[in-house]
C-alpha positions as CSV (number, residue, x, y, z in Angstrom):
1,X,15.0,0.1,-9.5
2,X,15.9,-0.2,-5.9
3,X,18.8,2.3,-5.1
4,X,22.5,1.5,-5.8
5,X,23.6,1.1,-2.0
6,X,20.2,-1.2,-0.8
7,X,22.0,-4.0,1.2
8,X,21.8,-7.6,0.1
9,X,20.1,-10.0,1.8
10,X,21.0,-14.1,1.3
11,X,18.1,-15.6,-0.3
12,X,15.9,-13.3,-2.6
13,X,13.3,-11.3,-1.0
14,X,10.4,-13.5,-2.6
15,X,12.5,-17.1,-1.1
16,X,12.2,-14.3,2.2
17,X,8.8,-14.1,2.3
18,X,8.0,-17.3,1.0
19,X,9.8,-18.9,4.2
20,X,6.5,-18.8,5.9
21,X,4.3,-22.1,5.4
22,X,0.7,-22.2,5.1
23,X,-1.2,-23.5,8.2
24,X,-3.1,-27.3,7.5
25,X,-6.3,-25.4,7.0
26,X,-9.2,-25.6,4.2
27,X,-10.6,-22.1,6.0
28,X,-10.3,-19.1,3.6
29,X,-9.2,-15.9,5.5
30,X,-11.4,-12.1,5.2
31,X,-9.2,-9.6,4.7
32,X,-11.3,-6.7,4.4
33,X,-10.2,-3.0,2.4
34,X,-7.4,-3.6,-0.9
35,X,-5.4,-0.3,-0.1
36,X,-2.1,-0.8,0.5
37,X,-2.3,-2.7,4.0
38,X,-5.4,-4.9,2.3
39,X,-3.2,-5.6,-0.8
40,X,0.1,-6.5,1.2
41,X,-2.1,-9.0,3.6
42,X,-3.7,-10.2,1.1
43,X,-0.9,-11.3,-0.9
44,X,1.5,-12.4,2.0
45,X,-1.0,-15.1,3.1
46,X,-1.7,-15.7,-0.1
47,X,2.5,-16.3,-1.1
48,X,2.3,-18.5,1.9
49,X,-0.5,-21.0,0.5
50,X,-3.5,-19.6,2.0
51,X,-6.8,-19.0,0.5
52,X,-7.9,-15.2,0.8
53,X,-11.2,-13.3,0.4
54,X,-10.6,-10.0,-0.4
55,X,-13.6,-7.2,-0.2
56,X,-13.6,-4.0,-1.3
57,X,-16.0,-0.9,-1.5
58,X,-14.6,-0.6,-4.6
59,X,-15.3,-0.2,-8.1
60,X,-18.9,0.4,-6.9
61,X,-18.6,3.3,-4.3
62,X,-15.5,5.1,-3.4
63,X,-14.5,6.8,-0.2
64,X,-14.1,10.9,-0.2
65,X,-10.6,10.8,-1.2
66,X,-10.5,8.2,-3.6
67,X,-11.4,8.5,-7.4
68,X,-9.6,5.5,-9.2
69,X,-11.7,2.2,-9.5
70,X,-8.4,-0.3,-9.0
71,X,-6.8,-1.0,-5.7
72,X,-3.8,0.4,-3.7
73,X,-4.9,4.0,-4.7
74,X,-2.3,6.7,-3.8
75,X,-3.5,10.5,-2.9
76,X,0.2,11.7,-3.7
77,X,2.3,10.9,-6.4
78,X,5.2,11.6,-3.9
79,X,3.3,9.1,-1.1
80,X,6.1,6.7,-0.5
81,X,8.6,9.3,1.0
82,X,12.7,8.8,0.9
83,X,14.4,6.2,-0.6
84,X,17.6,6.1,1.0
85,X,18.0,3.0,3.3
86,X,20.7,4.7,5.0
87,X,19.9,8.4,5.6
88,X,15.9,7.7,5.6
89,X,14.0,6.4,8.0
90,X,11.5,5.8,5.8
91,X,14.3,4.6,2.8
92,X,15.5,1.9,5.9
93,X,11.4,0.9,6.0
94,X,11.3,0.3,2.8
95,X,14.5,-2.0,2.7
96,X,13.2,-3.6,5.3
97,X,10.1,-4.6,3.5
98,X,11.4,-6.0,0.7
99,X,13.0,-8.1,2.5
100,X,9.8,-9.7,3.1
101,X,8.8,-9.5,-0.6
102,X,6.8,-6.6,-0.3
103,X,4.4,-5.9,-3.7
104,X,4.3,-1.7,-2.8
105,X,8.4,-1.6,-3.3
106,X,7.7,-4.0,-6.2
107,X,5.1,-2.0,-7.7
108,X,7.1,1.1,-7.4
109,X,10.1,-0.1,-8.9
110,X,8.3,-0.7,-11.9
111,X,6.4,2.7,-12.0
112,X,8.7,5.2,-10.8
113,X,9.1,9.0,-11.8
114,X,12.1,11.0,-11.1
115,X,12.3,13.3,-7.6
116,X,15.2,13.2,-6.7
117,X,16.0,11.3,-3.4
118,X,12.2,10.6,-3.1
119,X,10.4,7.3,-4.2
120,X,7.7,9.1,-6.4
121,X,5.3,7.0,-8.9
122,X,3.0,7.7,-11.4
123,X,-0.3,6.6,-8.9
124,X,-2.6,5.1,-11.9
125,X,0.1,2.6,-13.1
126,X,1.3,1.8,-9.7
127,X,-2.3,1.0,-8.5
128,X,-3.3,-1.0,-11.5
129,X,0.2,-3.1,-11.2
130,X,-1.0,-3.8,-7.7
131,X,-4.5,-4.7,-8.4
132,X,-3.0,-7.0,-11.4
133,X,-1.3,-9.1,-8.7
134,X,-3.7,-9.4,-7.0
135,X,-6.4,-10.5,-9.4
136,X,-3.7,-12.9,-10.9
137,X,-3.0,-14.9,-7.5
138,X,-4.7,-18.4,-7.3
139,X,-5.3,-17.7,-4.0
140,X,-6.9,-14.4,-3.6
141,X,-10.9,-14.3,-5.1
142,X,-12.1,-10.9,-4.7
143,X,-15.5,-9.0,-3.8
144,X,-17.0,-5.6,-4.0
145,X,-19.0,-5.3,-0.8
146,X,-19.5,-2.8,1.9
147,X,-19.0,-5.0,4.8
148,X,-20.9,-3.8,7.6
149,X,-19.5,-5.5,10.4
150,X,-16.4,-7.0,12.1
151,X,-16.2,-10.4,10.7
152,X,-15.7,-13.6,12.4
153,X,-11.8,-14.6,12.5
154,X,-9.5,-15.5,11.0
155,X,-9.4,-11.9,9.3
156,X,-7.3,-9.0,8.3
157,X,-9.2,-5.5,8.8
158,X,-7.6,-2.9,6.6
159,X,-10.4,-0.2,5.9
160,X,-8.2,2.5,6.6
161,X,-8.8,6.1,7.8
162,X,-12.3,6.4,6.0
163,X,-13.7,3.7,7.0
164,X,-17.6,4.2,6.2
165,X,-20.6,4.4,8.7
166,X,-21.9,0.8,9.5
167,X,-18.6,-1.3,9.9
168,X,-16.7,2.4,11.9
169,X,-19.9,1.6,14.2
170,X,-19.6,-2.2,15.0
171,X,-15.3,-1.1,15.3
172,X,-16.1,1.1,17.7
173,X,-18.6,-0.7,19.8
174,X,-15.8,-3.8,19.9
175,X,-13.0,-1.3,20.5
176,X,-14.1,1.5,21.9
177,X,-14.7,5.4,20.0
178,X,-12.1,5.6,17.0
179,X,-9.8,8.8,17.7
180,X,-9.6,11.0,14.6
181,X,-7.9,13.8,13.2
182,X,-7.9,15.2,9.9
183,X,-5.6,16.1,7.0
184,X,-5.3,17.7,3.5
185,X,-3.7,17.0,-0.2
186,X,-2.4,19.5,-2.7
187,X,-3.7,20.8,-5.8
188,X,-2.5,19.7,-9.0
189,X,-1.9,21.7,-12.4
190,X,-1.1,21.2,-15.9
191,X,2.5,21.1,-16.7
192,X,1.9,23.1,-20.1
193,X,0.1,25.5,-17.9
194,X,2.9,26.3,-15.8
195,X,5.2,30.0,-17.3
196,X,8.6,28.7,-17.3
197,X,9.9,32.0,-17.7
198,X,9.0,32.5,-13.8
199,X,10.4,29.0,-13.0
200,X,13.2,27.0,-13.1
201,X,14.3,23.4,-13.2
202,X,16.5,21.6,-10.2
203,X,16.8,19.9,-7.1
204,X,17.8,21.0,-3.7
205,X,21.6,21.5,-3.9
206,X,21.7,20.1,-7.2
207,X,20.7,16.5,-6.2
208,X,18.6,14.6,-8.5
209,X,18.5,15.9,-11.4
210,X,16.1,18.6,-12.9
211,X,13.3,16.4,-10.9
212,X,11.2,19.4,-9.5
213,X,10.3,22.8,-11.3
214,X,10.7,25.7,-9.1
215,X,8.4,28.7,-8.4
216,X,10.3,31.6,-7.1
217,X,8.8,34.6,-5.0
218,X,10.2,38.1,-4.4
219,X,9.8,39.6,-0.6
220,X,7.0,41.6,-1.8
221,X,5.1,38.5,-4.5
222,X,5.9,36.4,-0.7
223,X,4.4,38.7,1.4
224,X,1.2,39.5,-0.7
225,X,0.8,35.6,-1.3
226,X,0.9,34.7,2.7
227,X,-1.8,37.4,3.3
228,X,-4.4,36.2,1.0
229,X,-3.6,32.7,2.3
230,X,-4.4,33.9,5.4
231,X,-7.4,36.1,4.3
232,X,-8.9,33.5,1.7
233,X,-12.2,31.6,2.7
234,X,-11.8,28.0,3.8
235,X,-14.1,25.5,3.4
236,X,-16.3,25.0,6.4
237,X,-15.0,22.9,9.7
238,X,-16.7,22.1,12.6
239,X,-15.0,24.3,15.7
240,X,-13.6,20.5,17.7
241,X,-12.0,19.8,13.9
242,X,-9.8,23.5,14.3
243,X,-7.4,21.7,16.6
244,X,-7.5,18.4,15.1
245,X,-5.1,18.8,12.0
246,X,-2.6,16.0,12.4
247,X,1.0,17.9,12.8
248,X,2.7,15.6,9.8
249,X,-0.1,16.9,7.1
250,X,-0.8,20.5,7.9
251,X,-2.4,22.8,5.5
252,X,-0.4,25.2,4.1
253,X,-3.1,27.9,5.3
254,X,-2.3,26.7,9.0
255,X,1.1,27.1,8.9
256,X,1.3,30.5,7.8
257,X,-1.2,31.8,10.5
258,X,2.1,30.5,12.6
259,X,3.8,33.8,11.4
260,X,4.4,35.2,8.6
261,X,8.1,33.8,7.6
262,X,6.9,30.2,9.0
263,X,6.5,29.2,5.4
264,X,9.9,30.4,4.3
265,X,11.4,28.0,7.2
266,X,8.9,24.9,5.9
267,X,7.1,24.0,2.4
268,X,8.8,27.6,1.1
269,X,12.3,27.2,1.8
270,X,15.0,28.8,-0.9
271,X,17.7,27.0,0.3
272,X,20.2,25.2,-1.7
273,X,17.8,26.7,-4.8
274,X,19.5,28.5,-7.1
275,X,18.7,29.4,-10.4
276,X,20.0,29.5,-13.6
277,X,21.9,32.8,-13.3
278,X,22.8,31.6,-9.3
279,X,20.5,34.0,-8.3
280,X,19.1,33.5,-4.7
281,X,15.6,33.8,-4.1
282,X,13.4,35.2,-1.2
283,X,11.1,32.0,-1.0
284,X,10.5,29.3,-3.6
285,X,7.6,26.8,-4.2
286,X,8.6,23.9,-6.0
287,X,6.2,21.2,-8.2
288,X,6.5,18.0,-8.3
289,X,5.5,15.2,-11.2
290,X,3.2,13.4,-10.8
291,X,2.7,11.0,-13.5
292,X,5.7,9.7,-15.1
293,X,4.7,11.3,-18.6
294,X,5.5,15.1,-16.5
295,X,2.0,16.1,-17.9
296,X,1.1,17.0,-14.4
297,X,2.7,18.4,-11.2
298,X,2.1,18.7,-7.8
299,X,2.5,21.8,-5.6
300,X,5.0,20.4,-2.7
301,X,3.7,21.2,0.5
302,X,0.3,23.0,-0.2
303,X,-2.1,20.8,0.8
304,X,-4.9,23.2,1.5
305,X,-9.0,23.7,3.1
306,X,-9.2,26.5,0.9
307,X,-12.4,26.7,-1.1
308,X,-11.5,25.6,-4.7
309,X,-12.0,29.2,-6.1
310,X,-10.2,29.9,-3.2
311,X,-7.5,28.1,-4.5
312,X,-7.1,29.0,-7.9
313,X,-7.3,32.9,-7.0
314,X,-4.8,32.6,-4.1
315,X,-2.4,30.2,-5.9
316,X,-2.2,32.1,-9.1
317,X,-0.6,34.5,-6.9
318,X,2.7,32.8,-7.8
319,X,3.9,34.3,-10.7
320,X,4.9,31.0,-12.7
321,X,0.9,30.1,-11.9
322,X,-0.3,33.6,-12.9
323,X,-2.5,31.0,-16.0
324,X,-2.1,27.5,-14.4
325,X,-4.9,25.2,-15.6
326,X,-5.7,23.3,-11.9
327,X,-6.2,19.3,-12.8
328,X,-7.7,18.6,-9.4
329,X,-8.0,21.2,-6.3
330,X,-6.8,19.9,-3.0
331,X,-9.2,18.5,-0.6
332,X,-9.4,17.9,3.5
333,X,-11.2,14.5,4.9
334,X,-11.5,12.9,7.9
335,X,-8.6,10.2,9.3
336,X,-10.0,8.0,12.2
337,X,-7.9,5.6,13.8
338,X,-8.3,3.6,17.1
339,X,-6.7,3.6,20.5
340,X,-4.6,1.0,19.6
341,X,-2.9,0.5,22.7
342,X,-6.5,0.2,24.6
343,X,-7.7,-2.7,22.3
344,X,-4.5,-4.0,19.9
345,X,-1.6,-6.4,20.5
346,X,1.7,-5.9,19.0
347,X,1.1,-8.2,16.4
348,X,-1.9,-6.4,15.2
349,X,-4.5,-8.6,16.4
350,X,-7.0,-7.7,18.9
351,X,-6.9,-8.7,22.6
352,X,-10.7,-9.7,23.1
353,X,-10.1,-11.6,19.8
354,X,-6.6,-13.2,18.9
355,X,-7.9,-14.2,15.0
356,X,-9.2,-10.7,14.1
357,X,-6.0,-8.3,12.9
358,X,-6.0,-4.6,12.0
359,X,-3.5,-3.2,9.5
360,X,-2.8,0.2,8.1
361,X,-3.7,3.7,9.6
362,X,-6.6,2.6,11.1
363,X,-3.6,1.6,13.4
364,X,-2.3,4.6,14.4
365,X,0.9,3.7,11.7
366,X,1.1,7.5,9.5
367,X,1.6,6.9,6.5
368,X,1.4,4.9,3.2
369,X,4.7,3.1,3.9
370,X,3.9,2.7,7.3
371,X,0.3,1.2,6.3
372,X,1.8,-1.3,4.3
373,X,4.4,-2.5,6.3
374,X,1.8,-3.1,9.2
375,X,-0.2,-5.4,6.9
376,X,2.5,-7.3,6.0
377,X,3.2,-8.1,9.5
378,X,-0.5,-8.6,10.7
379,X,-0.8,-11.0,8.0
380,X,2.4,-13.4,8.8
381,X,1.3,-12.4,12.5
382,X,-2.1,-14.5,11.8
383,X,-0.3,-17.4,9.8
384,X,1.5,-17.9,13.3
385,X,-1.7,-17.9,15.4
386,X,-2.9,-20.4,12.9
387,X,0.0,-23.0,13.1
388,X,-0.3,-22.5,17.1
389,X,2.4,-20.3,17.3
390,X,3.4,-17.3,19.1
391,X,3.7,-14.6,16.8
392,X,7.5,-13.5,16.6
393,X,7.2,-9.5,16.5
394,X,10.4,-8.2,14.8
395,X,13.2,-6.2,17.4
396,X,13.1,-2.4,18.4
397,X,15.8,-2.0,16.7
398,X,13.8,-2.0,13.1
399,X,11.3,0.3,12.0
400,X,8.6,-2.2,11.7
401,X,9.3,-3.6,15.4
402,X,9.2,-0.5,16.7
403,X,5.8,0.4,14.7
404,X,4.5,-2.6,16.0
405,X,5.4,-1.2,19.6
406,X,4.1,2.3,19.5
407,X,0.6,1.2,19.0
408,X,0.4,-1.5,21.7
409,X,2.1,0.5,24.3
410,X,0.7,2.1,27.1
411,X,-0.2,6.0,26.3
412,X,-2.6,8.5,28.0
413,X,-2.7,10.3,24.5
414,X,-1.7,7.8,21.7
415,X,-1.4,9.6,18.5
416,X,-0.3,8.3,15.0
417,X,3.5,7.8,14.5
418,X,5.3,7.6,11.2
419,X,8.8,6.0,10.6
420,X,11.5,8.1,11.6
421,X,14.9,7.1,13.4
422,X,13.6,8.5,17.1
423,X,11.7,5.5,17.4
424,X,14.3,2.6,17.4
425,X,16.2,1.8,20.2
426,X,18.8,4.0,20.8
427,X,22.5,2.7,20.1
428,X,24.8,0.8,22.8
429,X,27.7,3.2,21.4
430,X,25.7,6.9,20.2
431,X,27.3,8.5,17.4
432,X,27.8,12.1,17.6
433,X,27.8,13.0,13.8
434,X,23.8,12.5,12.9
435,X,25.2,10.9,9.3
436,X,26.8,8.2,11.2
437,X,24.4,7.5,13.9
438,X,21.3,7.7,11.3
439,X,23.7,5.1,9.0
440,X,24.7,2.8,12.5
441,X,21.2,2.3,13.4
442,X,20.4,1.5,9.6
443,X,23.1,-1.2,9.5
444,X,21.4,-2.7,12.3
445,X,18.0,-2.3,11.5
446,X,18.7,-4.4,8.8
447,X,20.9,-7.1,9.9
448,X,18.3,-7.5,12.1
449,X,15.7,-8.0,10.0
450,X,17.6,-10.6,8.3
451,X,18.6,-12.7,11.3
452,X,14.6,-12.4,11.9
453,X,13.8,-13.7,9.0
454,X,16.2,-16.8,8.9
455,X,14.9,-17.7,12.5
């Protein structure tokens, strides 16, 4: 359920959303790629009274990092970040969007697994909850096909960071080369696998329960892990893809080259992880679920280019993994996404083209929450263009208005953003504690968001 201290809002968030009407239109709207962005359009417009097509590479091809047939698919089971509105800027995004009845924050209450702070869920039941709405919705028909071009408008365009060869080509002939950068996901193992006698249960500073098991590492286990990291054969890169890995998603491999203690400060911190006996530790991996069952975990922070015998001989390193059974080996894959600011409006839509929209991090938005949140806008963004009104982009002083401004603004090296508290408008009266200031520009956030959605 949503956290204890989410803010109320007057109205529900469904009698939110549903305050848009439908434009007096028989046409039936593309919205093209059901990931989170396609799913959130899709179901927007089709709340409001609209009639949707939805299309979908999937169940008959998949993209390189994509294994489930059903829509919404999530990489990470920990995907959808922090959950605190208040102390989060990705917690405030999230109260944001529900606000505007959003079906990811739905779909997570409903399949959430403990991690402490973090908004974790297990992936397969939270993409089949999704891809029940959708297929359940009056409104929405839906169709597995490869589309190879841009359609005509009106139409959503959510095909994400993998967008395949033919309709990548016709995006970039209307918009110019896609940018692209590229990052990794973590292996998985068997929780049975894992030697709790190497391993303890707890959260950072005790918060959150027992949600995370924790892998501790002498100096010397530390040391001897980080050099055959370091040593261990990768799988092959192009030499213009070396200085491409996007900062937010590094693999673990590139941040130890940084120095040898740089994981220590990062994805290997001991801090505030004790164990049992209140013993302090030299550096500590932790696993995360990730299904709700606790069958599997996830190794926090690893997300790796290792070769996948690579992996298993340089993980099994750690002594609680000395026998780990890996359930899947992480992977790397290519993220394109455009220069939005060269070819995008702040509404989404395109500026040689006010009916065709983009959504999600084909955007330049970072991250799953991010995605979402951009295709709920894009999609009450069109409803506006087609009642012949000026679409009403929310204020700076939210996460989503000020996602909506980072990729239409000007920028002689536009890179993708994620939500974080930096972005919004700074306060009139700056609060010197960072607890109060991130809370201050919360409050606002929010009570902005509602007088936006009253107007």
């Amino acid at each position: 359920m949503p956290v204890d201290n989410m803010p109320a809002f007057s109205g529900s968030a469904t009698e939110s959303a549903g305050s848009v009407t439908s434009p007096d239109s028989p046409v039936e709207i593309q919205v093209i790629g059901a990931g989170l962005a396609g799913c959130e359009a899709a179901l927007q417009l089709a709340n409001a009274g609209c009639r949707v097509l939805l299309k979908d590479i999937k169940p008959g091809s998949f993209t390189p990092a994509h294994t489930n047939p059903d829509f919404a698919e999530l990489v990470c089971s920990n995907s959808l970040k922090g959950e605190d509105p208040y102390s989060n800027a990705c917690g405030l995004l999230k109260a944001e969007m529900r606000a505007f009845g959003s079906v990811m924050t739905e779909a997570a209450d409903h399949t959430r697994v403990p991690a402490g702070g973090a908004l974790a869920v297990d992936r397969d039941k939270f993409a089949r909850y999704i891809t029940d709405r959708i297929q359940s919705s009056p409104n929405i028909r839906t169709a597995c096909e490869e589309v190879q071009a841009v359609p005509a408008g009106p139409c959503i365009i959510c095909t994400g960071p993998l967008t395949s060869g033919p309709l990548n080509g016709d995006i970039s002939r209307i918009c110019g080369s896609p940018l692209h950068f590229y990052d990794a996901s973590a292996p998985i193992v068997s929780r049975e696998s894992i030697d709790m006698s190497h391993a303890f249960y707890g959260d950072r500073y005790g918060k959150g329960g027992d949600d995370y098991i924790n892998c501790p590492l002498t100096k010397d286990e530390y040391y001897a892990f980080v050099e055959a990291l370091l040593s261990a054969e990768k799988a092959e890169l192009h030499s213009f893809e070396k200085s491409e890995i996007f900062e937010g998603c590094m693999p673990v491999e590139v941040m130890a080259s940084r120095g040898r203690d740089s994981l220590r400060f990062a994805n290997f911190k001991p801090v505030g992880l004790s164990g049992p006996d209140g013993q302090r530790h030299f550096a500590v991996l932790q696993l995360r679920k990730e299904t709700e069952s606790g069958e599997a975990y996830n190794l926090v922070g690893c997300q790796t280019n290792l070769k996948f015998g690579e992996q298993k001989r340089v993980f099994s390193m750690i002594p609680a993994l000395r026998d780990a059974d890996f359930l899947r080996y992480g992977v790397m894959h290519r993220n394109t996404f455009l220069n939005s600011p060269e070819c995008l409006n702040a509404d989404f839509s395109l500026k040689t083209d006010p009916l065709v929209f983009f959504a999600g991090q084909i955007t330049g938005v970072e991250g799953y929450v991010e995605s979402a949140a951009s295709g709920i806008l894009a999609a009450r963004h069109l409803i506006s263009r087609l009642q012949g009104k000026a679409p009403a982009i929310p204020g700076d002083d939210t996460v989503m208005g000020a996602l909506s401004r980072h990729i239409s603004a000007a920028s002689s090296d536009f890179q993708p953003m994620n939500a974080n508290y930096g972005i919004l408008r700074p306060l009139d009266t700056p609060a010197r504690d960072k607890k109060a200031r991130y809370r201050a520009l919360s409050e606002r956030a929010l009570a902005s968001i509602r007088a936006y959605l009253c107007e």
